[in-house]
Wavefront OBJ file of the C-alpha trace (Angstrom):
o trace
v 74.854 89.426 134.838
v 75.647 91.008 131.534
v 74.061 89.868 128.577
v 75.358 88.422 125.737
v 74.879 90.107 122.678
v 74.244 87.557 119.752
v 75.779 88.477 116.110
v 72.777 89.818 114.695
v 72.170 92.417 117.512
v 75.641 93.657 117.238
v 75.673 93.876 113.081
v 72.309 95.766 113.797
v 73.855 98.051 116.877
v 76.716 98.838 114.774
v 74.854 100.141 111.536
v 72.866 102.096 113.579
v 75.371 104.258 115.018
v 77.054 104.444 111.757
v 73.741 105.482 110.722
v 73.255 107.907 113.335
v 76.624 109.117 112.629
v 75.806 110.158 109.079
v 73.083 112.065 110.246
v 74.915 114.437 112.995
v 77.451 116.404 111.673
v 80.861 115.862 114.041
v 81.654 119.083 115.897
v 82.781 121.560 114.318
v 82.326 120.252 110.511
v 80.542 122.071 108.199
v 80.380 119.934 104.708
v 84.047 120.251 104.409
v 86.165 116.571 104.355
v 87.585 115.928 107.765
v 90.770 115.107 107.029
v 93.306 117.180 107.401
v 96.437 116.735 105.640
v 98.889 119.433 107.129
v 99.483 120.799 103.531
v 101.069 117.027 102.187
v 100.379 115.942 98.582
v 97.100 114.477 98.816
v 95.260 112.459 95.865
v 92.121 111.006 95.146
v 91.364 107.183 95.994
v 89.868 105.997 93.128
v 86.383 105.324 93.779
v 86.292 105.718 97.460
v 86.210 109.154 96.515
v 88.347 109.506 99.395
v 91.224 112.223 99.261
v 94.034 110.584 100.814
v 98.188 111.680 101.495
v 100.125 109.946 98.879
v 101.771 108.289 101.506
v 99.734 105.677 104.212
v 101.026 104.562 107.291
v 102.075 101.126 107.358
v 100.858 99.851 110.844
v 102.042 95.718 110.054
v 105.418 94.142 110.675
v 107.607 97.358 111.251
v 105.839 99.669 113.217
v 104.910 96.031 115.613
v 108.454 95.358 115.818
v 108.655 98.633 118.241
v 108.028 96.503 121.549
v 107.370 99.587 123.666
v 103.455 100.442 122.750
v 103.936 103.849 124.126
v 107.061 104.451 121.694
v 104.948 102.763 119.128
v 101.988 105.227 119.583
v 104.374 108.311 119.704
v 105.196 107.422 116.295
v 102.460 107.054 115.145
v 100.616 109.978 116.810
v 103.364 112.309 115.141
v 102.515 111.044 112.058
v 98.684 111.861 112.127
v 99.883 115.187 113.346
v 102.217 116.088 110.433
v 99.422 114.454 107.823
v 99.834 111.126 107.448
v 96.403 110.340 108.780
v 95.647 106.993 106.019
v 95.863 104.413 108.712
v 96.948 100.424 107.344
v 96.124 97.517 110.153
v 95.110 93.946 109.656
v 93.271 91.262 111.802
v 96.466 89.662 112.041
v 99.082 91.792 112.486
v 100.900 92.235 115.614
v 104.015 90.963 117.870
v 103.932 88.583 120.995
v 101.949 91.319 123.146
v 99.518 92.848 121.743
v 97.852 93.218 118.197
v 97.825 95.790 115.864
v 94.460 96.692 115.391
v 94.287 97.283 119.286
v 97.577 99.334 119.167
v 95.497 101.503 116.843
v 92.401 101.483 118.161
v 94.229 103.293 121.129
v 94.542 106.523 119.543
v 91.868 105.722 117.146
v 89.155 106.599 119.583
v 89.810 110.587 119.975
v 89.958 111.012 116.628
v 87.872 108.886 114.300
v 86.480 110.676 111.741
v 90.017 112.448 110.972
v 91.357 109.190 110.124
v 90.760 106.585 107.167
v 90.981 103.575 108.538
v 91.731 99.969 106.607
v 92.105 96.838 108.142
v 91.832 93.129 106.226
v 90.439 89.996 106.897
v 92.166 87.328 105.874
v 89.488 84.637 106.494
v 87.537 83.269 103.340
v 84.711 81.331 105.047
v 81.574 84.157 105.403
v 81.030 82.978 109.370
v 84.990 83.338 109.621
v 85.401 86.757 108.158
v 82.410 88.180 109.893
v 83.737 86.925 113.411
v 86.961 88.755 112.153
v 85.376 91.817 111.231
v 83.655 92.225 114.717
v 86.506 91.066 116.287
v 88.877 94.214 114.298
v 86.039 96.937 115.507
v 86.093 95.696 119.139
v 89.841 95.990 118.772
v 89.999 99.474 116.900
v 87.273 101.286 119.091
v 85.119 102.178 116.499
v 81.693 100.923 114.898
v 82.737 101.379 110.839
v 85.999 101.059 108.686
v 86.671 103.249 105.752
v 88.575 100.378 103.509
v 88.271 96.781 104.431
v 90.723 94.045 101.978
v 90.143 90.814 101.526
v 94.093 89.877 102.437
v 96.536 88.272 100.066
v 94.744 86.836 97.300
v 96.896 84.006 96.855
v 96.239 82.049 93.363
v 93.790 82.156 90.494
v 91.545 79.860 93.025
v 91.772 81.959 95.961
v 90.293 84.820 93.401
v 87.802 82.667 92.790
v 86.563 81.545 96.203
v 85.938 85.141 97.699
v 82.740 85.371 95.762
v 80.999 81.801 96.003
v 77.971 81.784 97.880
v 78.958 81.169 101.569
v 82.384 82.990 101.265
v 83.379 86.307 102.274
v 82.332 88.798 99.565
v 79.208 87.981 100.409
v 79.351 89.150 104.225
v 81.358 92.591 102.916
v 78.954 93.534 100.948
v 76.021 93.116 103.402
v 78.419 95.205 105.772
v 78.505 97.413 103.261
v 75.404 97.791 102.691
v 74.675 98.587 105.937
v 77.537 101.487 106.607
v 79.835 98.872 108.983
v 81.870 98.736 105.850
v 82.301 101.626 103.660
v 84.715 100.937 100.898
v 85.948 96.926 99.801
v 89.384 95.692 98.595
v 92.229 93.342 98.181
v 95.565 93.004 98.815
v 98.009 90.449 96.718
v 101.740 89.604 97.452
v 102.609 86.454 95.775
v 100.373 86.219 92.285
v 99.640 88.428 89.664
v 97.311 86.405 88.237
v 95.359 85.928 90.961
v 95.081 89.462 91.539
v 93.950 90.009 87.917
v 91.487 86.729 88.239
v 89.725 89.467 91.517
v 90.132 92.058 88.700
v 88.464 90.345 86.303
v 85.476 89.313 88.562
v 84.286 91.522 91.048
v 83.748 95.067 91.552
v 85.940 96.447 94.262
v 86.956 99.858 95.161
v 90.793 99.283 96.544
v 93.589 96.760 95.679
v 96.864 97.235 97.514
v 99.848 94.753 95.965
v 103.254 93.757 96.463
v 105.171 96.793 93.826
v 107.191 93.581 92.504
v 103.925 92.360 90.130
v 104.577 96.380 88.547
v 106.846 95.059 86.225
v 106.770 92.685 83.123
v 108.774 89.902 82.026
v 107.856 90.651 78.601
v 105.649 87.438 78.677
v 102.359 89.633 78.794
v 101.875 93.217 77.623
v 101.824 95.608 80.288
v 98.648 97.063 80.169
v 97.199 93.463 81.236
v 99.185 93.507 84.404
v 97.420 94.257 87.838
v 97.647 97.967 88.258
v 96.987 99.261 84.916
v 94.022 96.657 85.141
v 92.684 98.333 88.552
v 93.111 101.918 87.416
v 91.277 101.453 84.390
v 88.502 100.268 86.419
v 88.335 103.444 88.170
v 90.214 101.778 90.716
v 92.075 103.248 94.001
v 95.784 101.370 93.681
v 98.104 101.404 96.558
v 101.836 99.844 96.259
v 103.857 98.091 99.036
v 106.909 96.783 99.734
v 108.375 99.907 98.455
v 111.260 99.589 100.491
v 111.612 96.192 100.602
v 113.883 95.743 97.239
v 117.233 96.529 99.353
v 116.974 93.441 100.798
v 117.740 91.842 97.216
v 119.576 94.404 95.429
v 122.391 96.268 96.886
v 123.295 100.097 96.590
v 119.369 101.194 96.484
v 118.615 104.701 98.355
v 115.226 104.335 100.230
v 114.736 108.301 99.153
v 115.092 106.886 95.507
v 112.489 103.532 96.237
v 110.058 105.848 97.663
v 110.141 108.432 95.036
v 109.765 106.100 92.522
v 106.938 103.928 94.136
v 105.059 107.856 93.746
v 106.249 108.449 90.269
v 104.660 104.978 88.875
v 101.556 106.727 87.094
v 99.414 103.311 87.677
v 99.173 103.597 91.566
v 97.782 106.481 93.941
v 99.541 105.866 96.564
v 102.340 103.686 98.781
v 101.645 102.625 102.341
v 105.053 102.253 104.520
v 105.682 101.227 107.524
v 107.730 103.110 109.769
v 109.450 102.322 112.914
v 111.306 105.523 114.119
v 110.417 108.618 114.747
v 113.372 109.443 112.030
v 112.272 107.138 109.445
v 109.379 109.366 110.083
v 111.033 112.721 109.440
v 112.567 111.461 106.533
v 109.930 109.853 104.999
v 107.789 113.306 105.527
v 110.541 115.265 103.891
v 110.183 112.811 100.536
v 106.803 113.564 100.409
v 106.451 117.295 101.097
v 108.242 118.818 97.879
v 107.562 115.370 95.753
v 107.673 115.590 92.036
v 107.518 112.528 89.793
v 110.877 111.345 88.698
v 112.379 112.064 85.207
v 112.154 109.422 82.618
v 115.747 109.285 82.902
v 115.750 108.521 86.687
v 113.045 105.871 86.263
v 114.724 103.540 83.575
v 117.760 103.810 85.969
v 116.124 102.471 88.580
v 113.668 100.162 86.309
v 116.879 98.162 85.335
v 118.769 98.314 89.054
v 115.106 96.469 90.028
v 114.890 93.670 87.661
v 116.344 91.673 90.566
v 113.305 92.512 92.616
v 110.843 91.970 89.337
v 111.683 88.821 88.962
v 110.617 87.737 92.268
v 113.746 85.691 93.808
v 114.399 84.986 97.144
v 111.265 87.316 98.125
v 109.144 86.101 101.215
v 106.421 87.282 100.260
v 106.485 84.659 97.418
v 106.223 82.084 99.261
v 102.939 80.480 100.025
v 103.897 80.111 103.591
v 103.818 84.097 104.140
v 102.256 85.715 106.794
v 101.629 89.427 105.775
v 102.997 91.678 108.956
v 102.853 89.005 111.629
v 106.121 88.722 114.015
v 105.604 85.568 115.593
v 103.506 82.711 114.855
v 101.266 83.611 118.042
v 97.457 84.077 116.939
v 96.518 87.070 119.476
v 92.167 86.724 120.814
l 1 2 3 4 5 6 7 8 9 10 11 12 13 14 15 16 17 18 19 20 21 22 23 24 25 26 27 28 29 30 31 32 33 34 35 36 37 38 39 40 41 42 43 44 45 46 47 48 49 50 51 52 53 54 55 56 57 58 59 60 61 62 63 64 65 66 67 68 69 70 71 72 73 74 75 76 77 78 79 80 81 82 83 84 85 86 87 88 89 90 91 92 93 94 95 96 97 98 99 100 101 102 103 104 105 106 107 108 109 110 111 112 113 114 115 116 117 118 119 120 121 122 123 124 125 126 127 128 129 130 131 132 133 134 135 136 137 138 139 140 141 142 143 144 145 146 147 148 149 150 151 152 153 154 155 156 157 158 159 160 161 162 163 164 165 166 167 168 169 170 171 172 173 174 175 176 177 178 179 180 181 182 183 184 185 186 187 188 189 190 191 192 193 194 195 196 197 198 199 200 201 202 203 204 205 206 207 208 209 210 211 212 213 214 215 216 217 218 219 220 221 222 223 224 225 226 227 228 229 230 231 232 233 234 235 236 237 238 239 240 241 242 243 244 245 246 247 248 249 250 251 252 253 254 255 256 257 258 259 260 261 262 263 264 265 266 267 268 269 270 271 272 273 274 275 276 277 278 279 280 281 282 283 284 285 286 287 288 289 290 291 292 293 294 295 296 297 298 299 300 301 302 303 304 305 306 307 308 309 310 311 312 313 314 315 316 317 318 319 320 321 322 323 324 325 326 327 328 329 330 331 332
């Protein structure tokens, strides 16, 4: 009969191969970064120290709404081919068959250390999020993540509650300390003030939000909104929902919401998800010549998104949100 392996003994099993791992060199590496970018515009992720393409690989609500896992993969497996190689799960994403994370951990296996990997917990209790966090490696095939995010940080009180004693800073940084966790972060959708509140209080090395908190109703000075916050903390920022603005403003090229998402000089990066292998292609061919907009391209496009700034009618506003999740089905 197979034994049981308590929580302890797996935390411990884990950070020793991790540890192990840092001490052999992977075949064929001699000091130089594994990654491999294909010649795409890379940049440096804040303090992961990570270099990174400028665009990540979504891997939530729009690559999960490909049904067909093997379709799914083939996407995604041409992307990590061409470059894109910054990978972008969570604990809950997925669609009524199968998960994300274990979608990813599929291909994730033969080639680990070419990849960096985040994933998010979305659990606040420290028991909670460490049962999530062994749950996500079982799923992904692997015994360390690059980037892990506390997920949607909610309200000023949510902010708050990741550090008490008890509550899941606490495990990620004991991961952390022991290699299962390399690099910590947070994601926000629905408050900026929250997000600045996490800002404000911990030390973190990643925060990924909703590109609709970018702009200011005048009501605060700019420089005291989120990103500019998290960059001048030496900060890796990553935008999302890049794309998402068509669905409240009308006439919007996705060449244009991409290109601008990149020309914002307080993020690093934008993670997109992608469902086709043309969305792909096109994406790709954004990136591979990319120069910042001109000034005069960016106010156009500033004003056409004041729709999207002011936050109507987005779902992600809503309290209710689930970030990436297709059904309401919780997957084991």
């Amino acid at each position: 009969m197979k034994k049981k392996i308590t929580r302890r003994e797996f935390v411990q099993a884990t950070a020793a191969a991790t540890a192990t791992m840092a001490l052999v060199p992977a075949a064929g590496c001699t000091g130089s970064p594994p990654y491999d970018s294909k010649g795409l515009p890379t940049v440096r992720l804040g303090k992961t120290g990570a270099t990174v393409p400028i665009l990540g690989f979504g891997c939530g609500s729009r690559w999960m709404s490909v049904q067909n896992t093997d379709k799914a993969l083939e996407i995604l497996e041409s992307a990590f081919n061409q470059g894109l190689y910054y990978w972008d799960t969570a604990a809950n994403y997925g669609n009524e068959q199968i998960s994300s994370e274990e979608r990813v951990g599929m291909l994730l296996k033969e080639r680990r250390e070419k990849v960096f990997l985040v994933t998010k917990t979305g659990d606040r209790d420290a028991d909670q999020a460490m049962k999530s966090v062994e749950r996500s490696l079982k799923r992904l095939q692997t015994d360390h993540i690059d980037l892990l995010h506390m997920h949607a940080v909610s309200s000023v009180e949510d902010a708050e509650l990741l550090g008490e004693k008890g509550q899941v800073l606490e495990v990620l940084h004991k991961l952390k300390s022991e290699g299962v966790v390399r690099n910590i972060g947070f994601t926000g959708h629905a408050s900026a003030e929250g997000m600045k509140r996490a800002l404000v209080l911990y030390d973190c090395d990643v925060m990924m939000m909703a590109l609709n908190h970018q702009s200011t109703d005048r009501t605060e000075k700019f420089e005291e909104l989120p990103a500019p916050l998290a960059m001048k903390k030496g900060m890796g920022v990553v935008a999302m929902k890049v794309i998402r603005p068509r669905e409240t403003v009308n006439g919007l090229a996705v060449s244009d919401l991409v290109r601008y998402a990149l020309s914002l000089k307080d993020f690093h990066m934008a993670n997109i998800g992608m469902d086709s292998l043309e969305v792909l292609k096109s994406n790709l061919e954004i990136i591979r010549d990319f120069t910042p907009l001109d000034e005069g391209k960016m106010e156009e496009l500033r004003l056409a998104l004041q729709p999207f700034y002011e936050g109507n009618h987005l779902e992600w506003m809503n309290p209710a949100y689930l970030d990436g999740w297709n059904s309401h089905i919780q997957l084991a």
